[in-house]
N, CA and C atoms as an extended XYZ file, in Angstrom:
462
Properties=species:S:1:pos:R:3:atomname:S:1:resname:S:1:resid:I:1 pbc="F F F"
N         0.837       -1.182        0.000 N   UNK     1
C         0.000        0.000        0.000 CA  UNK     1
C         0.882        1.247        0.000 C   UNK     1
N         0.459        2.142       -0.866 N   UNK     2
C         0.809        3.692       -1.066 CA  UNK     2
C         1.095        3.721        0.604 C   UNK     2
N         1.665        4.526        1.138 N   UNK     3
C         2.109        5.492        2.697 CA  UNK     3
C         1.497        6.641        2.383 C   UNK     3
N         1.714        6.738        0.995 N   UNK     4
C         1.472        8.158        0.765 CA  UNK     4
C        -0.262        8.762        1.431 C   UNK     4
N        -1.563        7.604        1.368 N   UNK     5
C        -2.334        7.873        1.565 CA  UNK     5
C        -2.859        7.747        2.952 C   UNK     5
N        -2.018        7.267        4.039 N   UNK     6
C        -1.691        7.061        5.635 CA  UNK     6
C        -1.573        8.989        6.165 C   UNK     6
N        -0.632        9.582        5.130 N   UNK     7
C        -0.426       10.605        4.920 CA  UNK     7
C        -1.531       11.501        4.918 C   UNK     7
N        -2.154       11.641        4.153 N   UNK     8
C        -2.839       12.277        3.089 CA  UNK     8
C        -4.110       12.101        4.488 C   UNK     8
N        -4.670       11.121        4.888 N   UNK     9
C        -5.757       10.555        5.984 CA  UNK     9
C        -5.590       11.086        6.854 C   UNK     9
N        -4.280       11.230        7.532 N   UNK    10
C        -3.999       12.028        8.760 CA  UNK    10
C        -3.982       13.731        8.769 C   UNK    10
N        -3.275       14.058        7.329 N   UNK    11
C        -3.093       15.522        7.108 CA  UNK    11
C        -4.810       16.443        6.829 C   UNK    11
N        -5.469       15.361        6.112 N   UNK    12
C        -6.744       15.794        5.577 CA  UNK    12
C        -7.633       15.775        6.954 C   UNK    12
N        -7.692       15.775        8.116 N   UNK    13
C        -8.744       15.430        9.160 CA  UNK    13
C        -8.878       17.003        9.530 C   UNK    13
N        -7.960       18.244        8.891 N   UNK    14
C        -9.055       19.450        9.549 CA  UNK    14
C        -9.699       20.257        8.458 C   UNK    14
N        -9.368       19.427        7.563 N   UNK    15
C        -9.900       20.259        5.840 CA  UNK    15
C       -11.699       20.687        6.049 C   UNK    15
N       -12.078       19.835        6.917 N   UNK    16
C       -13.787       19.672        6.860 CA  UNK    16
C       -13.809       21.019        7.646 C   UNK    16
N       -13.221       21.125        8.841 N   UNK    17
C       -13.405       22.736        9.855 CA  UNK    17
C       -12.986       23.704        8.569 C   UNK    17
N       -11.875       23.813        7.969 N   UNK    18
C       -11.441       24.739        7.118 CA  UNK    18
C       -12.505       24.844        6.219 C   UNK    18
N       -13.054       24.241        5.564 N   UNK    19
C       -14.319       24.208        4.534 CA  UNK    19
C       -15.401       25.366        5.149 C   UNK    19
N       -15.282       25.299        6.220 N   UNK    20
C       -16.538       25.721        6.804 CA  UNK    20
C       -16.563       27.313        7.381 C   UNK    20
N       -14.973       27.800        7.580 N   UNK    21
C       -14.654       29.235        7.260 CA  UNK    21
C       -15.435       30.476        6.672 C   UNK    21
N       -16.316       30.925        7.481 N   UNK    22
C       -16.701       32.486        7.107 CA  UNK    22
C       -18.008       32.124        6.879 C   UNK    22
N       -18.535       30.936        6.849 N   UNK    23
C       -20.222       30.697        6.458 CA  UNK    23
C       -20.828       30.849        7.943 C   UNK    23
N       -21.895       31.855        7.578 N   UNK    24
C       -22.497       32.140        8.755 CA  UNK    24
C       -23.755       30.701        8.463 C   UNK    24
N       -24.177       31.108        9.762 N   UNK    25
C       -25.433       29.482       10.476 CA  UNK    25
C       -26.790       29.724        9.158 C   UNK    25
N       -26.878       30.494        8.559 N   UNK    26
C       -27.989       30.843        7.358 CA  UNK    26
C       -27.249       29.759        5.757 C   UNK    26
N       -26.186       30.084        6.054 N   UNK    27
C       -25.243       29.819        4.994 CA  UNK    27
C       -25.265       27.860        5.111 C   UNK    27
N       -25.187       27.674        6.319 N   UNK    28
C       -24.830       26.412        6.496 CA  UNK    28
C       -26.243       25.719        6.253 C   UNK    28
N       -27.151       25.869        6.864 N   UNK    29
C       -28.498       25.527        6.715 CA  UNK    29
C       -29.578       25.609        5.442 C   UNK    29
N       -29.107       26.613        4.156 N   UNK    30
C       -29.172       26.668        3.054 CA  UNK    30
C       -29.293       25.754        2.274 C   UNK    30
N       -30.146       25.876        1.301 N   UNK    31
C       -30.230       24.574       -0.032 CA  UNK    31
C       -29.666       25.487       -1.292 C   UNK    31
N       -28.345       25.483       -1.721 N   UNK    32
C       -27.883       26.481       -2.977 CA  UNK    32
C       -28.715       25.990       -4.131 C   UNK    32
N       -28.578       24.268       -3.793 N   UNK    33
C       -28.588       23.071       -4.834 CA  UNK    33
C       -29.984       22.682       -4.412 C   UNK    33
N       -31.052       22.969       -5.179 N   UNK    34
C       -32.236       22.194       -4.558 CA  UNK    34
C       -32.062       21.150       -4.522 C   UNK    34
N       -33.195       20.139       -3.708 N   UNK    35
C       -33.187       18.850       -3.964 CA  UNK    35
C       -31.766       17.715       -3.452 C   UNK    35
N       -30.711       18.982       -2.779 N   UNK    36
C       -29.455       18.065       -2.540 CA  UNK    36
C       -29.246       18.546       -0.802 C   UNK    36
N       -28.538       17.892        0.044 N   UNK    37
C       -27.595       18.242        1.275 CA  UNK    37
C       -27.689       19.336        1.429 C   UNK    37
N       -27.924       20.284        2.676 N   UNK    38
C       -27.284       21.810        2.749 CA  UNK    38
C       -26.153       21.093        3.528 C   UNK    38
N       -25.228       22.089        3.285 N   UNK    39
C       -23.529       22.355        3.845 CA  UNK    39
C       -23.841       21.421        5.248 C   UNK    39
N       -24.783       21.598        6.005 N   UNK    40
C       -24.410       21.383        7.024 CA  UNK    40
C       -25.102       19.788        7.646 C   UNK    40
N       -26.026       19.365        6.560 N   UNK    41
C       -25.950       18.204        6.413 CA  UNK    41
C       -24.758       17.052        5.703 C   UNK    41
N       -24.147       17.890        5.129 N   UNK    42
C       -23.008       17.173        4.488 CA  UNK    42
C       -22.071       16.914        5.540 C   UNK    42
N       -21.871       18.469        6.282 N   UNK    43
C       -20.932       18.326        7.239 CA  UNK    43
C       -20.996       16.845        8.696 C   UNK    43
N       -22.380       16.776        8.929 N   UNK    44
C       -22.234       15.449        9.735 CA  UNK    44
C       -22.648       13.942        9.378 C   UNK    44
N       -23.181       14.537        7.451 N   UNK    45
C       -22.779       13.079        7.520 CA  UNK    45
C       -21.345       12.581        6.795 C   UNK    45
N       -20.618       13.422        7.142 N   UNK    46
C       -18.757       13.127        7.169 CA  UNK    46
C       -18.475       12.417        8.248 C   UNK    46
N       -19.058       13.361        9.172 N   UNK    47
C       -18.861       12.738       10.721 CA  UNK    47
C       -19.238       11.542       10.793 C   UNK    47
N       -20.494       11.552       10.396 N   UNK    48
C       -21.001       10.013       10.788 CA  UNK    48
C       -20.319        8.992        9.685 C   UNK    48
N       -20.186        9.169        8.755 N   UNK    49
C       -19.484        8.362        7.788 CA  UNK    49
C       -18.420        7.629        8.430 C   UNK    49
N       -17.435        8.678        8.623 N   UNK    50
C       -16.343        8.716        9.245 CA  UNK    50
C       -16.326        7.826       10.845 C   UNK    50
N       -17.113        7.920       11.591 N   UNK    51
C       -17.392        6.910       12.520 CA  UNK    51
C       -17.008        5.594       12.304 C   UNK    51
N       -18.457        5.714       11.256 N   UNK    52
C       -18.541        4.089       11.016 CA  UNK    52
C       -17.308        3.576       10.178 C   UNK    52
N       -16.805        3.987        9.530 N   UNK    53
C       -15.339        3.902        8.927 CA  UNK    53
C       -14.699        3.346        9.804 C   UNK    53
N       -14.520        4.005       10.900 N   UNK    54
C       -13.013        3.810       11.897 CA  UNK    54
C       -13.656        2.328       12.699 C   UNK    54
N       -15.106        2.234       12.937 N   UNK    55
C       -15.418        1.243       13.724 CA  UNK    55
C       -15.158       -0.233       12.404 C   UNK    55
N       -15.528        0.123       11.451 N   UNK    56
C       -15.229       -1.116       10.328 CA  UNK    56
C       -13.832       -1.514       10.217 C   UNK    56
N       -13.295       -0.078        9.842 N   UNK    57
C       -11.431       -0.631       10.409 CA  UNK    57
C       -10.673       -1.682       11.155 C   UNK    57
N       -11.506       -0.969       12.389 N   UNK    58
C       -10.831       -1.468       13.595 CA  UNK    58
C       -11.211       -2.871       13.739 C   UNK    58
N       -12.695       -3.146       13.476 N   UNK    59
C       -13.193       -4.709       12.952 CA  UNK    59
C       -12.062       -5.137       12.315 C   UNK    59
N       -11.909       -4.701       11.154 N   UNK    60
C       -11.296       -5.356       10.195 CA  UNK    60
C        -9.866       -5.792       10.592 C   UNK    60
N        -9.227       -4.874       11.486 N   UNK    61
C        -7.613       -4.672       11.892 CA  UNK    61
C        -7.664       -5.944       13.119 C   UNK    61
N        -8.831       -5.813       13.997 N   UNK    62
C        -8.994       -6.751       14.977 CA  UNK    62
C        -9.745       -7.834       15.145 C   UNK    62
N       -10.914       -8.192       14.062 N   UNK    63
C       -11.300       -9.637       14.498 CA  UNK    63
C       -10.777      -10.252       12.615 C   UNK    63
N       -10.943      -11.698       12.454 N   UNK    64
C       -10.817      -12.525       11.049 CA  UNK    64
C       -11.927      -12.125       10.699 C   UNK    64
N       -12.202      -11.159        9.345 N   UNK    65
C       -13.078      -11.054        8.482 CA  UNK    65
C       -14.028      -11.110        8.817 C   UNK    65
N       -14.596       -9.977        9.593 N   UNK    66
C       -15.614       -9.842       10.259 CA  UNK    66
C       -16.860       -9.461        9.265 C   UNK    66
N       -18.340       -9.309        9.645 N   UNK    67
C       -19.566       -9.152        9.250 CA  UNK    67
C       -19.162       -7.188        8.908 C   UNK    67
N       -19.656       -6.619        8.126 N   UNK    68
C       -19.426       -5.311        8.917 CA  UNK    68
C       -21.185       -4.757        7.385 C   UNK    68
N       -21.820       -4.597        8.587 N   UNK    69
C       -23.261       -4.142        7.954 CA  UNK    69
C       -23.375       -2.639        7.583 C   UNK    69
N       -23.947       -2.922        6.479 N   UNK    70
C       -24.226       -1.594        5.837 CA  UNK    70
C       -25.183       -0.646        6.599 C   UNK    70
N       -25.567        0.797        6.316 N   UNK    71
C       -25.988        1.647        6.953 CA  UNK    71
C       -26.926        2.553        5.711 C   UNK    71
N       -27.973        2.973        6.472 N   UNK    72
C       -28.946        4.168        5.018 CA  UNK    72
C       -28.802        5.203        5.327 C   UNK    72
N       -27.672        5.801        5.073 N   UNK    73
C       -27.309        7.123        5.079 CA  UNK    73
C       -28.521        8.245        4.793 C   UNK    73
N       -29.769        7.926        4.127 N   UNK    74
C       -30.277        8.979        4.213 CA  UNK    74
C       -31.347        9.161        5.144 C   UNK    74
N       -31.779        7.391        5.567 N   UNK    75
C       -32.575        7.643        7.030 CA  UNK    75
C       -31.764        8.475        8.204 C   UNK    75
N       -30.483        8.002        8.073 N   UNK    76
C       -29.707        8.864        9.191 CA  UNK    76
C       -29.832        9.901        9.119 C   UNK    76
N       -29.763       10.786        7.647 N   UNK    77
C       -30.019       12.650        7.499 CA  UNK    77
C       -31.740       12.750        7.859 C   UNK    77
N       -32.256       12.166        7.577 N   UNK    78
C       -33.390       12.338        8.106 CA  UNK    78
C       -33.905       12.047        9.692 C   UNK    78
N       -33.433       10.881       10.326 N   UNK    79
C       -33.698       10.647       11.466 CA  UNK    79
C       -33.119       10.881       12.589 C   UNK    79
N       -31.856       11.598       12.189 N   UNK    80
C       -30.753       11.439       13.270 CA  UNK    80
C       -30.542       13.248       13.467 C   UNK    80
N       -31.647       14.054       13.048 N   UNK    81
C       -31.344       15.861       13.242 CA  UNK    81
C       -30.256       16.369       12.626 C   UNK    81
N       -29.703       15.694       11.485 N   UNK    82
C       -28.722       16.426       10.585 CA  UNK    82
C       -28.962       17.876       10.866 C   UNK    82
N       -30.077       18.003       10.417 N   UNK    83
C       -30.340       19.964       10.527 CA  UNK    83
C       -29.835       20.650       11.848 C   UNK    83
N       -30.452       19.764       12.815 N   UNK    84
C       -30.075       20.526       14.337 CA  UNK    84
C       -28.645       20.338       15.121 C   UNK    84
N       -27.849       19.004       14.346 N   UNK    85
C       -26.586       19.252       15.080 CA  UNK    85
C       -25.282       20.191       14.712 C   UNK    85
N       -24.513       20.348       15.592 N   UNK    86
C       -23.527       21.353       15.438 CA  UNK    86
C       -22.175       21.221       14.857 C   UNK    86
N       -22.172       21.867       13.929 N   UNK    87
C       -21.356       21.830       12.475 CA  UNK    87
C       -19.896       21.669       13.631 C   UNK    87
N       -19.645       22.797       14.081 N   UNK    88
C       -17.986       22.873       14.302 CA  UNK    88
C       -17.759       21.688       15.514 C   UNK    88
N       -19.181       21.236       16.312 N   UNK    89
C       -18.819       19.953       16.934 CA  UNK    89
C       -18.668       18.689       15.998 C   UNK    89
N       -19.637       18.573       15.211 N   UNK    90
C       -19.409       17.284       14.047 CA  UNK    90
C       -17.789       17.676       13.538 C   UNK    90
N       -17.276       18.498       12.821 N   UNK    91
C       -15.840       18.792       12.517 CA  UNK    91
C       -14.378       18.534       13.513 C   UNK    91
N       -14.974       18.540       14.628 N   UNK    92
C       -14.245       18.535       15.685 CA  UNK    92
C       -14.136       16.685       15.640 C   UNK    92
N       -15.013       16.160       16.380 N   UNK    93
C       -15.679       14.902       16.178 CA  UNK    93
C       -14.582       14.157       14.962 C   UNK    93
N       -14.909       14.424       13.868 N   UNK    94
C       -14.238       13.874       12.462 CA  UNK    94
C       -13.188       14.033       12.769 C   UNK    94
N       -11.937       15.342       13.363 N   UNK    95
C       -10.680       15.536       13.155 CA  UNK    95
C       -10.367       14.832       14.213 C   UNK    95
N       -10.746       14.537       15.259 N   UNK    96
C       -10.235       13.438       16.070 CA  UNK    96
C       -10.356       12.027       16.031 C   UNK    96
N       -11.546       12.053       15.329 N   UNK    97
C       -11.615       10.574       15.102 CA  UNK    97
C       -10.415        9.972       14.202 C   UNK    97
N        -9.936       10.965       13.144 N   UNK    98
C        -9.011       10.417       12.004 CA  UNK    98
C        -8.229       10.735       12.882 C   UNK    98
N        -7.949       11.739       13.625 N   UNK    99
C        -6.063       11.869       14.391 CA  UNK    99
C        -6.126       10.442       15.107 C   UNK    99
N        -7.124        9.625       15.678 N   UNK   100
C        -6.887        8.198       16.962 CA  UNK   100
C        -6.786        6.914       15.434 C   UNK   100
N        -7.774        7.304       14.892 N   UNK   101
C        -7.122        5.961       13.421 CA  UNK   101
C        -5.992        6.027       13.426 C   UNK   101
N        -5.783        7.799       12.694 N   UNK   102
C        -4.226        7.314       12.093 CA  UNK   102
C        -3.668        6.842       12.796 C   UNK   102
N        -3.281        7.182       13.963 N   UNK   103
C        -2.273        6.381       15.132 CA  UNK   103
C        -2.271        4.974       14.944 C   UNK   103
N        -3.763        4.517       14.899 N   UNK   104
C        -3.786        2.884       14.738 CA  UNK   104
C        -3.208        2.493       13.744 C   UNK   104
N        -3.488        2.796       12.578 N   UNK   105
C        -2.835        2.814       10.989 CA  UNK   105
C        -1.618        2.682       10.850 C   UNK   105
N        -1.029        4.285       11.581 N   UNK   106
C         0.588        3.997       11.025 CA  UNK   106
C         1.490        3.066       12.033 C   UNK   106
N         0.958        2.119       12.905 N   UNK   107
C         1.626        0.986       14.205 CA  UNK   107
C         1.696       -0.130       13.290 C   UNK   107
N         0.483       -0.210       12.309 N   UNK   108
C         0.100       -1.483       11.696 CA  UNK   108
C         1.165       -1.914       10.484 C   UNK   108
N         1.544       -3.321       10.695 N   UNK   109
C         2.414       -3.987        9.709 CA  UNK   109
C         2.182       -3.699        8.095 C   UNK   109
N         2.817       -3.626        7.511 N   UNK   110
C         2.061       -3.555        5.449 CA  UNK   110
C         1.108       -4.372        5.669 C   UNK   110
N         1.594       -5.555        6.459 N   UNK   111
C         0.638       -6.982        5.532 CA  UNK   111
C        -0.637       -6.586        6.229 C   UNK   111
N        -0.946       -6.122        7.291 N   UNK   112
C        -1.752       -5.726        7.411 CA  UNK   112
C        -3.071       -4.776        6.982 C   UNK   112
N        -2.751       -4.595        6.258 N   UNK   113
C        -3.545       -3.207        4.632 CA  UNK   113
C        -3.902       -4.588        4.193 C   UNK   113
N        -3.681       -5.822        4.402 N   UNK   114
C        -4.501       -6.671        2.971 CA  UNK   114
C        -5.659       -7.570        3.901 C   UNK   114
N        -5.533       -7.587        5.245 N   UNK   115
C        -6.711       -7.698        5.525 CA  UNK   115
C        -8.109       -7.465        5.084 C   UNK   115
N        -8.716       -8.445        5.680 N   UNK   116
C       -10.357       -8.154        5.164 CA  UNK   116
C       -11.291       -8.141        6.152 C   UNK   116
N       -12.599       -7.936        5.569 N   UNK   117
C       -14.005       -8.065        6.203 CA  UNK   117
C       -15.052       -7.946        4.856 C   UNK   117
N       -16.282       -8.295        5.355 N   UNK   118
C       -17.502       -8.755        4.360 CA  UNK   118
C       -18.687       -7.507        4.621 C   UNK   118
N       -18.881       -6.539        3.685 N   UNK   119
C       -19.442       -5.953        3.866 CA  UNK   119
C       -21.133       -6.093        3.410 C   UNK   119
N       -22.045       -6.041        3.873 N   UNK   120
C       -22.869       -7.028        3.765 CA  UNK   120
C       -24.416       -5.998        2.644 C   UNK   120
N       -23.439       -4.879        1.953 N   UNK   121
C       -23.561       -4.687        0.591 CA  UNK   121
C       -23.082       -5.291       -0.199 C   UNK   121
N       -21.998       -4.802        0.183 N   UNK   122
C       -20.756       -4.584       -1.510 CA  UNK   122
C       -19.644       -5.544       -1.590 C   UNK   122
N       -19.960       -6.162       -0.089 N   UNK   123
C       -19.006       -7.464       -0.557 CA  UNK   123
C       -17.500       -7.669        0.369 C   UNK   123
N       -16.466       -8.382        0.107 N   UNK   124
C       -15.423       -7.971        0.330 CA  UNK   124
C       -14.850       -6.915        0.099 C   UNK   124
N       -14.324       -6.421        1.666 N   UNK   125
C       -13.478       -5.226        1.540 CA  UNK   125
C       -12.001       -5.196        1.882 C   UNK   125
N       -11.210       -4.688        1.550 N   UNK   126
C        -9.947       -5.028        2.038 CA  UNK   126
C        -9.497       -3.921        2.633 C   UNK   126
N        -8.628       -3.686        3.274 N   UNK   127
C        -8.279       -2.731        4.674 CA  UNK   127
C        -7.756       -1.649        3.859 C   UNK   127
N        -6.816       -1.876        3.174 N   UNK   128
C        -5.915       -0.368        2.332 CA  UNK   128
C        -6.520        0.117        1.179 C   UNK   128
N        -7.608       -0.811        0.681 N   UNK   129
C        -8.761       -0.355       -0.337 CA  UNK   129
C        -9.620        0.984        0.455 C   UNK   129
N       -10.036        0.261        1.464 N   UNK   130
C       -11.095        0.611        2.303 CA  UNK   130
C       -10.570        2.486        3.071 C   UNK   130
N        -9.545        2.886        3.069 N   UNK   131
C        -8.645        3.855        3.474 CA  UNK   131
C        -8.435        4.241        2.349 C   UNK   131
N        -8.101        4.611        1.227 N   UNK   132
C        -8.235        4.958        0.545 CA  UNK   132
C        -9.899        5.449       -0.174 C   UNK   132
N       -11.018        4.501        0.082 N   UNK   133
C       -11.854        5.470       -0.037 CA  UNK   133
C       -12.582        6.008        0.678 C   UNK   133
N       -12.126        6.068        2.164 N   UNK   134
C       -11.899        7.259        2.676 CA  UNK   134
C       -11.437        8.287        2.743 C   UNK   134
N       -10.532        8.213        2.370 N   UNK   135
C        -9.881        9.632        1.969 CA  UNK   135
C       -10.811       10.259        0.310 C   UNK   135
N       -11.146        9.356       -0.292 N   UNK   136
C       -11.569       10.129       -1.545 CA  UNK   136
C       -12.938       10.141       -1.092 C   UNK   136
N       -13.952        9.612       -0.406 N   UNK   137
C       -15.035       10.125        0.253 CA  UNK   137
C       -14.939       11.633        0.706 C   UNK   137
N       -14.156       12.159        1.878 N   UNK   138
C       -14.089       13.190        1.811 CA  UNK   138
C       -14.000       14.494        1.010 C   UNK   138
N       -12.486       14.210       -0.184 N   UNK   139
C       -12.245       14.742       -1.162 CA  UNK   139
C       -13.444       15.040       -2.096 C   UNK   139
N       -14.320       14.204       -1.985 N   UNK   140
C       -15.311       14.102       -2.963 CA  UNK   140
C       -16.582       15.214       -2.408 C   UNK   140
N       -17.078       15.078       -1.296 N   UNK   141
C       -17.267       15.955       -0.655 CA  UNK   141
C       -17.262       17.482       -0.517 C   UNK   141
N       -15.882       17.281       -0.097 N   UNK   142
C       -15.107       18.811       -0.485 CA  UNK   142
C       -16.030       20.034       -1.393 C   UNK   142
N       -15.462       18.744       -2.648 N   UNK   143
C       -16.009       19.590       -4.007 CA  UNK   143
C       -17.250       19.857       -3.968 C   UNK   143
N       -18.242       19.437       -3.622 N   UNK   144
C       -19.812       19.695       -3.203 CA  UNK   144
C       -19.770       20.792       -2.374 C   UNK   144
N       -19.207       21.034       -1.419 N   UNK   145
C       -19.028       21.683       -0.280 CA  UNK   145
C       -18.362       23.324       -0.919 C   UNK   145
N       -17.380       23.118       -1.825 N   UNK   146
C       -17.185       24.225       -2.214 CA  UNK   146
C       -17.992       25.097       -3.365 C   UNK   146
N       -18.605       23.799       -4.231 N   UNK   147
C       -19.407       24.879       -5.211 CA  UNK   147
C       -20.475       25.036       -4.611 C   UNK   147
N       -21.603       24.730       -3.429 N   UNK   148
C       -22.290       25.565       -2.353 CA  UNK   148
C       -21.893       26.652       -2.086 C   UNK   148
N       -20.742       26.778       -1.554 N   UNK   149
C       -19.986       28.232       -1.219 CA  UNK   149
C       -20.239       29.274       -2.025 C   UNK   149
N       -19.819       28.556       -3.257 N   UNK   150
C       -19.780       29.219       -4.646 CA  UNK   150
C       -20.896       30.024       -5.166 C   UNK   150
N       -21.931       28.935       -4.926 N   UNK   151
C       -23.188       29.894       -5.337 CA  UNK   151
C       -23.838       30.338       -3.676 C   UNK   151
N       -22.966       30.395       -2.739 N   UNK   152
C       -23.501       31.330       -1.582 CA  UNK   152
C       -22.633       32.588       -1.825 C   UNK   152
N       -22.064       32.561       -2.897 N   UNK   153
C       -20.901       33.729       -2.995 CA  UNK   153
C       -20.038       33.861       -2.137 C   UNK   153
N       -19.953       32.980       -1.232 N   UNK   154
C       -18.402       32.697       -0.476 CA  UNK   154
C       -17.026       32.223       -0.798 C   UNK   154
């Protein structure tokens, strides 16, 4: 496995607070994009993404190919007060959660990145696959996150 993206996982955990720079609570709560996420639903379901990420990991790092069950991300924006929770706590939340991974991450042997678990969508997952699209989950994100801005004129 790339290092490079061990890197990249650890360095990227305050990009989500930085994203969020100068948007007042109108801004965050906004639909630019009808029909899609406002900013500040995006913002926790990073967080929550990101949770369940580190808990699948750590499955994966610590038991043999464990079960690791899928989740409906949009009952969660709907059921779980996306709207009402707090952006710079969800951001906070995310940048620590990736600062206690990485730690776990960079202890772990190479051979360890080829570990697995069964994701009970999509199938087999493998550990340095699985980190990697995490990191481009976010990245991906991002870009949503900034052309909002964009048409908030921020």
């Amino acid at each position: 496995m790339d290092k490079k993206i061990l890197v990249d996982y650890e360095t990227e955990a305050s990009l989500l607070s930085a994203s969020l720079e100068g948007l007042s609570e109108n801004d965050l709560t906004s639909f630019p994009i009808p029909g899609t996420w406002s900013i500040q639903e995006i913002v926790v379901h990073l967080m929550d993404s990101e949770l369940v990420s580190a808990h699948r990991m750590k499955r994966v790092i610590a038991e043999n190919n464990p079960l690791l069950i899928g989740y409906d991300e949009t009952a969660f924006s709907k059921n779980l007060f996306y709207d009402k929770t707090d952006t710079k706590m969800a951001c906070e939340i995310f940048r620590i959660n990736r600062l206690i991974m990485s730690g776990i991450l960079k202890n772990l042997p190479e051979i360890a990145f080829s570990r697995t678990g069964v994701h009970s969508e999509s199938g087999r997952l493998i550990l340095g696959n699985y980190l990697e699209s995490n990191v481009d989950h976010l990245r991906h994100h991002l870009k949503y996150l900034k052309e909002k801005r964009k048409l908030l004129g921020k």
